[in-house]
PAZAPA-4460 file (N, C-alpha, C; in steps of 0.05 Angstrom, whole numbers, plus 32768, in hexadecimal, padded with zeros to 4 digits):
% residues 115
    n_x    n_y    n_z   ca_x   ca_y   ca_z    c_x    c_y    c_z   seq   type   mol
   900C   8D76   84B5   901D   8D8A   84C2   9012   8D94   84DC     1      X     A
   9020   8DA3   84EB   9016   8DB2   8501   900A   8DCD   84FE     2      X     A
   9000   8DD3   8516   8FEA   8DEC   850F   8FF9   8E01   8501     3      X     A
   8FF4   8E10   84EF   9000   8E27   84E8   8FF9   8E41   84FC     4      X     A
   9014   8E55   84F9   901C   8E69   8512   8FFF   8E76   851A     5      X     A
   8FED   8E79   8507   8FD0   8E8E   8507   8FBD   8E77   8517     6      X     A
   8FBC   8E59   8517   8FAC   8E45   8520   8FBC   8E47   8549     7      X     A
   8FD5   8E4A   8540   8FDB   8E43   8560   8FE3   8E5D   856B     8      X     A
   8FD7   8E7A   8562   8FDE   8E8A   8568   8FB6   8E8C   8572     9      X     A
   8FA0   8E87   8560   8F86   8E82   8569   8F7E   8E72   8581    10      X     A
   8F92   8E55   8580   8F9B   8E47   859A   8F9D   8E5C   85B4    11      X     A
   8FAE   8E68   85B1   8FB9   8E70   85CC   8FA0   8E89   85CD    12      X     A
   8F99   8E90   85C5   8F8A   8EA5   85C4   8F70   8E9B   85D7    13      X     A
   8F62   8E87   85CF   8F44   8E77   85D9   8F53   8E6C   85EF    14      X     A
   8F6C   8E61   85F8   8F6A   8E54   860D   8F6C   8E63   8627    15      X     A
   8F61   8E53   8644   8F58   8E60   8658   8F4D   8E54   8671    16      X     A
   8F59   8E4C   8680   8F5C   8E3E   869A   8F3D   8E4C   86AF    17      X     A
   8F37   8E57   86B0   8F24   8E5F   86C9   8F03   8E4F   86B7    18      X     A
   8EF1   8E43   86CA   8EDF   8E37   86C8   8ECF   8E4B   86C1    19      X     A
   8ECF   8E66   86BC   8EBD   8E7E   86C6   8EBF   8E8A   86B0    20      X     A
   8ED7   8E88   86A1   8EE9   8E98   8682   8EED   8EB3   868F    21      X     A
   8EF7   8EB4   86A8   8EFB   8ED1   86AF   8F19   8ED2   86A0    22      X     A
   8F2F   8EC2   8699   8F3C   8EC3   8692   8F3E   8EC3   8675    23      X     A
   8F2C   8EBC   865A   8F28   8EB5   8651   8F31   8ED4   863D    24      X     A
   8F3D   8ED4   862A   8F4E   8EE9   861A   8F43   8EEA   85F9    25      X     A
   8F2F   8ED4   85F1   8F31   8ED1   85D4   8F19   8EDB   85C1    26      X     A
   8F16   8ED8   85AD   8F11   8EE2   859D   8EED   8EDD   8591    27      X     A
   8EDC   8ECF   85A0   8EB9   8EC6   8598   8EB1   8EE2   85A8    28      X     A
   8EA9   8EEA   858A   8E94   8EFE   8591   8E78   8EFC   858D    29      X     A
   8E67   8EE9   8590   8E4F   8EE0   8596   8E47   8ED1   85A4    30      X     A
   8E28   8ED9   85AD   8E2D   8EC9   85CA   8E1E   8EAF   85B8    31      X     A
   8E1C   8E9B   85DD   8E13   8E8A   85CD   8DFB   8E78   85B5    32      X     A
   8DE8   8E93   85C2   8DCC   8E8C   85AE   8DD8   8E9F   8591    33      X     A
   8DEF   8EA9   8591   8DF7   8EAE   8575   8DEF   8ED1   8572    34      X     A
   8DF2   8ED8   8585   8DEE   8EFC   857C   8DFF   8F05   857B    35      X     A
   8E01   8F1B   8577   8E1C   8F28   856B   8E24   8F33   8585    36      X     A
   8E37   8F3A   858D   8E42   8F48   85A7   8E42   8F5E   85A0    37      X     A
   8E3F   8F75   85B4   8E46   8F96   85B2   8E65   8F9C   85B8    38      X     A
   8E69   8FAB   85BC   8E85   8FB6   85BB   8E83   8FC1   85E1    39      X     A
   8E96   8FBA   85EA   8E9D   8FBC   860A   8E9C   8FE0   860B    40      X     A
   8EA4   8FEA   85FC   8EA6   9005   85FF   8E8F   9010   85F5    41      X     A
   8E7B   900A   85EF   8E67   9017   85DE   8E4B   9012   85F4    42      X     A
   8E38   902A   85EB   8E1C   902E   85FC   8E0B   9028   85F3    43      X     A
   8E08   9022   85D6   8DF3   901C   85CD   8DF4   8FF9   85C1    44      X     A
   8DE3   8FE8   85BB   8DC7   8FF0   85D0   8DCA   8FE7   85E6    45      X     A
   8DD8   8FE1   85FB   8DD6   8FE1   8615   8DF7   8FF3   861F    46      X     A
   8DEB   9001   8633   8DFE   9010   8646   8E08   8FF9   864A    47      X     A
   8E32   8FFE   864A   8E47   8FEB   8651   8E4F   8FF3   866D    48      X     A
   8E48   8FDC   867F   8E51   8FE9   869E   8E70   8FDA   86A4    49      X     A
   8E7A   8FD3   868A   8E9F   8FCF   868F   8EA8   8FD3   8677    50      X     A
   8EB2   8FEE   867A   8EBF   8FFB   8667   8EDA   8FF3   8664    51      X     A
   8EEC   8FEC   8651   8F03   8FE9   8651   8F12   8FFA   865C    52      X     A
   8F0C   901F   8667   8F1F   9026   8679   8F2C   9013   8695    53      X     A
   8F0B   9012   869B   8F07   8FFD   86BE   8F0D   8FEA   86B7    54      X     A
   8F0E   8FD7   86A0   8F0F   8FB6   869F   8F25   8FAE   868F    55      X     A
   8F34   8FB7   8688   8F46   8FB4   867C   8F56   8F98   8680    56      X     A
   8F58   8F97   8698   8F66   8F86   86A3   8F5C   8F68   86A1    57      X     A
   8F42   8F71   869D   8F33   8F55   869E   8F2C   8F4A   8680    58      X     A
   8F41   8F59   866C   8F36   8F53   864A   8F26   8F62   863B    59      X     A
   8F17   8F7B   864B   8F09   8F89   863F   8F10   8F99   862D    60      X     A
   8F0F   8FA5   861F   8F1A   8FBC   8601   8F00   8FC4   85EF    61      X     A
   8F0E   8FD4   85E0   8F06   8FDF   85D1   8EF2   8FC8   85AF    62      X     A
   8EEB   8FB2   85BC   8EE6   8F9C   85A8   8ED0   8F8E   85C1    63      X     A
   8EBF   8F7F   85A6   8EA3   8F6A   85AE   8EAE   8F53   85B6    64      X     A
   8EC6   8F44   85C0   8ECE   8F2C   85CF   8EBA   8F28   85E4    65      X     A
   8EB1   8F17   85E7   8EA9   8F07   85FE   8EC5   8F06   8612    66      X     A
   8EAE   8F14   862E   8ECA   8F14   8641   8EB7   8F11   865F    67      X     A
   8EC4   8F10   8677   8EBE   8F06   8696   8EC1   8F15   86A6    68      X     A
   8EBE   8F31   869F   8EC8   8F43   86B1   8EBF   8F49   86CB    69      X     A
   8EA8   8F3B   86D2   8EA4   8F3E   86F6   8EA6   8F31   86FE    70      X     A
   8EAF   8F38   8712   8EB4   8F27   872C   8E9C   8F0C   8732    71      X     A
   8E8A   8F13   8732   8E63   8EFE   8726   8E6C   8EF4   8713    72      X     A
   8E7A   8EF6   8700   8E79   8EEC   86E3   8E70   8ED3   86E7    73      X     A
   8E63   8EC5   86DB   8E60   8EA3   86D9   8E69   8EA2   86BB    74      X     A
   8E6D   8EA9   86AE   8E75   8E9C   868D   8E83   8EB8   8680    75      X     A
   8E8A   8EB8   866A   8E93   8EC0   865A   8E7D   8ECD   864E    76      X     A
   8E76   8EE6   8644   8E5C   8EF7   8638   8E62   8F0C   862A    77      X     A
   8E4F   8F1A   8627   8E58   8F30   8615   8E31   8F45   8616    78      X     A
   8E33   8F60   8612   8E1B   8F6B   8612   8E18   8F64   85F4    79      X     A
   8DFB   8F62   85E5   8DF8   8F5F   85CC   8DE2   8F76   85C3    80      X     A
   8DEF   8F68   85A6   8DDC   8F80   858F   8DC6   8F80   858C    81      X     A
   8DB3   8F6F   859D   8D92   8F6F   85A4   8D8E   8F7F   85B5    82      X     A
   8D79   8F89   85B1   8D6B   8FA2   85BE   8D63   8F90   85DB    83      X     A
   8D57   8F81   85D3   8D46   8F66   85E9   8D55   8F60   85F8    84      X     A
   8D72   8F53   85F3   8D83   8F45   8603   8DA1   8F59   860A    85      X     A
   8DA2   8F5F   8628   8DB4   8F6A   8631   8DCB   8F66   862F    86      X     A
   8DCB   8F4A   8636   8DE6   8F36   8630   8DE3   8F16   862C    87      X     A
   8DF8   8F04   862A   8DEF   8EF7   862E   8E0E   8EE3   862B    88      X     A
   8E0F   8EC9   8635   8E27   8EBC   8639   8E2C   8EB2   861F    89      X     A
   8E4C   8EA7   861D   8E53   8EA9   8602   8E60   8E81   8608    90      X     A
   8E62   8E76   85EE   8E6A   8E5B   85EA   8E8C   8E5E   85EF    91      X     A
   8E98   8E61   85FE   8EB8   8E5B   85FD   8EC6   8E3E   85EF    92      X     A
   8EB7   8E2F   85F8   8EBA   8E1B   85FF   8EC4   8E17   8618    93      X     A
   8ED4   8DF6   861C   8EDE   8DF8   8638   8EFE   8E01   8641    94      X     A
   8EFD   8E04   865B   8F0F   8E0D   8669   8F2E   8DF6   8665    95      X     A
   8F42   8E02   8657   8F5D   8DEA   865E   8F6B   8DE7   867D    96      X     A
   8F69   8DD4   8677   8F77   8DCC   8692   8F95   8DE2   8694    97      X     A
   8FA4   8DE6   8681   8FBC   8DF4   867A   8FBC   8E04   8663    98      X     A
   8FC3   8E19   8660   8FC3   8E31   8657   8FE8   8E2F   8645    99      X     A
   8FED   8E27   8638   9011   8E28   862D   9018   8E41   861D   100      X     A
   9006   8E4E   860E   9008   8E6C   85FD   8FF8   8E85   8601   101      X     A
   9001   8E95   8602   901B   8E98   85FE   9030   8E9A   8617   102      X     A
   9047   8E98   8619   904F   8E95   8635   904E   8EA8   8643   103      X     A
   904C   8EB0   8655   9044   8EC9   8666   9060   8ED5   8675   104      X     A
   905E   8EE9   866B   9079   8EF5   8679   907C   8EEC   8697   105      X     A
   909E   8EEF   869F   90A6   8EE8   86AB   9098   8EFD   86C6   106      X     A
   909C   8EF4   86DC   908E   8F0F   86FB   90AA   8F1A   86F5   107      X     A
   90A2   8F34   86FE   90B8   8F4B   8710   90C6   8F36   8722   108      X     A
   90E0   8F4A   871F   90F3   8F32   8736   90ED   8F45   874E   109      X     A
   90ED   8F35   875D   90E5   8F37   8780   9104   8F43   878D   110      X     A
   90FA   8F5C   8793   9119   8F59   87AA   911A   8F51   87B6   111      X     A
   9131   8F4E   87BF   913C   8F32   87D8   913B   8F3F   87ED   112      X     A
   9132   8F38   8802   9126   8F3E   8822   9150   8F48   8830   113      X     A
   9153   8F57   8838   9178   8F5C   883C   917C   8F49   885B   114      X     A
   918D   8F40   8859   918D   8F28   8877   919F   8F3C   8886   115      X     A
***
């Protein structure tokens, strides 16, 4: 059979076009030597310098996702639950060439220039 709705609803979730995962929306919350991620909104143990008020836009919230939120980003990361390690980059895997779910709302319609 084909994926069930929770498998291609996980699908759309991990997939993510930018080489960088600045785009990258889904759900690994450990990085990749396997630590646990902290929570984007939380100080301990490392001060979060992108709070989901400021980053929002970029995937950040109130949750330990691995996310790309600077502009520097090189990978997908997350701060972790070691005292030792500040942060550290997370396994996404790789980048799709095309992104199909979920479909992305339509743009605002443009007004027309008046001739």
């Amino acid at each position: 059979g084909g994926l069930s709705l929770a498998a291609r609803a996980l699908a759309s979730q991990e997939c993510y076009e930018d080489n960088r995962g600045r785009d990258y929306r889904g759900a690994v919350n450990t990085t990749a030597r396997g630590m646990a991620c902290q929570r984007w909104s939380a100080m301990k143990p490392h001060p979060s310098h992108f709070l989901p008020t400021q980053f929002a836009h970029r995937g950040v919230g109130d949750h330990n996702q691995c996310r790309a939120p600077g502009d520097y980003s090189y990978c997908a990361w997350c701060y972790t639950m070691e005292a030792g390690t500040e942060w550290d980059c997370c396994d996404i895997g790789m980048p799709s060439e095309h992104c199909v779910w979920p479909p992305s709302p339509p743009p605002p319609p443009q007004p027309q220039p008046r001739q």
